[in-house]
C-alpha positions, -999 to 999 in steps of 0.1 A, spaced: -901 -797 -158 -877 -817 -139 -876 -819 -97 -848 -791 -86 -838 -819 -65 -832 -847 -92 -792 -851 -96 -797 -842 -134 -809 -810 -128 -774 -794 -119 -764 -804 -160 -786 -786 -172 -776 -748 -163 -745 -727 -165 -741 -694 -148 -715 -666 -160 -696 -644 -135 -720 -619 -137 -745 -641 -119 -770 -651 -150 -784 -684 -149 -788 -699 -185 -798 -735 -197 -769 -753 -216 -771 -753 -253 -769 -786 -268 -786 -803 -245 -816 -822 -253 -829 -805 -221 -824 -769 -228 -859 -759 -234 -869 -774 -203 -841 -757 -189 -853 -722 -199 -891 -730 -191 -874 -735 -152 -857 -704 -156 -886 -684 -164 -912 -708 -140 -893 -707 -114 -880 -671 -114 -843 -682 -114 -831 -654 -136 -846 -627 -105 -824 -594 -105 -821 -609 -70 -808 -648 -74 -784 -627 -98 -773 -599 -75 -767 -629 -49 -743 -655 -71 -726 -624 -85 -719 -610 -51 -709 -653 -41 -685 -653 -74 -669 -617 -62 -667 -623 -26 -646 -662 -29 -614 -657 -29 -609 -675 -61 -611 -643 -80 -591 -620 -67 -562 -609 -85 -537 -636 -84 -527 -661 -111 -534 -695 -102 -523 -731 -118 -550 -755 -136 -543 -775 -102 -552 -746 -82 -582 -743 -100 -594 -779 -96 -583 -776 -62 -609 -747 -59 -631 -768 -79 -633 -797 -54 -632 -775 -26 -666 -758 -38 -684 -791 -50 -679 -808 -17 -702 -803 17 -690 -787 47 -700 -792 80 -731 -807 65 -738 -778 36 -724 -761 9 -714 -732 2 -740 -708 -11 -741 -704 -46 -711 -730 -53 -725 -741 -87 -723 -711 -100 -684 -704 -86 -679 -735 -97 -694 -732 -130 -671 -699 -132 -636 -722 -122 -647 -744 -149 -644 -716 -172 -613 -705 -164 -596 -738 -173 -610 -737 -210 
């Protein structure tokens, strides 16, 4: 496995809007990927439950259409520290944003 706390680690999962975690295919780390996932319990009904409710609450997805620059804007906005922190469960909004400009 790799440290959760080793800057590579973030590359190696995707989550969909629906709050699943999965490793990302084509990577020479997927396997390791999924053996976190299932180690480490990060595909819990409850981690799930929590970045889908994350996703749903930011205000990125409402109902409005928004620009590619809107969208990076959001982007930036959700891969950047405030006051000290980040927003909870900004890789998987984030992850979602990414999406939406594909």
């Amino acid at each position: 496995m790799i440290s959760p706390t080793d800057i590579e680690v973030e590359k190696m999962f995707h989550y969909s809007p629906d709050g699943r975690i999965h490793g990302v295919r084509g990577r020479e780390t997927s396997n390791i990927a999924q053996q976190m996932i299932t180690n480490l319990g990060l595909d819990s009904y409850h981690l799930e439950r929590n970045r889908r409710q994350a996703i749903e609450s930011s205000e990125v997805f409402d109902e409005e259409e928004y620009t590619d620059e809107d969208i990076r804007s959001f982007i930036e906005y959700y891969s950047n520290m405030d006051n000290g922190g980040y927003v909870p469960y900004c890789k998987a909004i984030t992850d979602c944003l990414e999406d939406m400009l594909y």
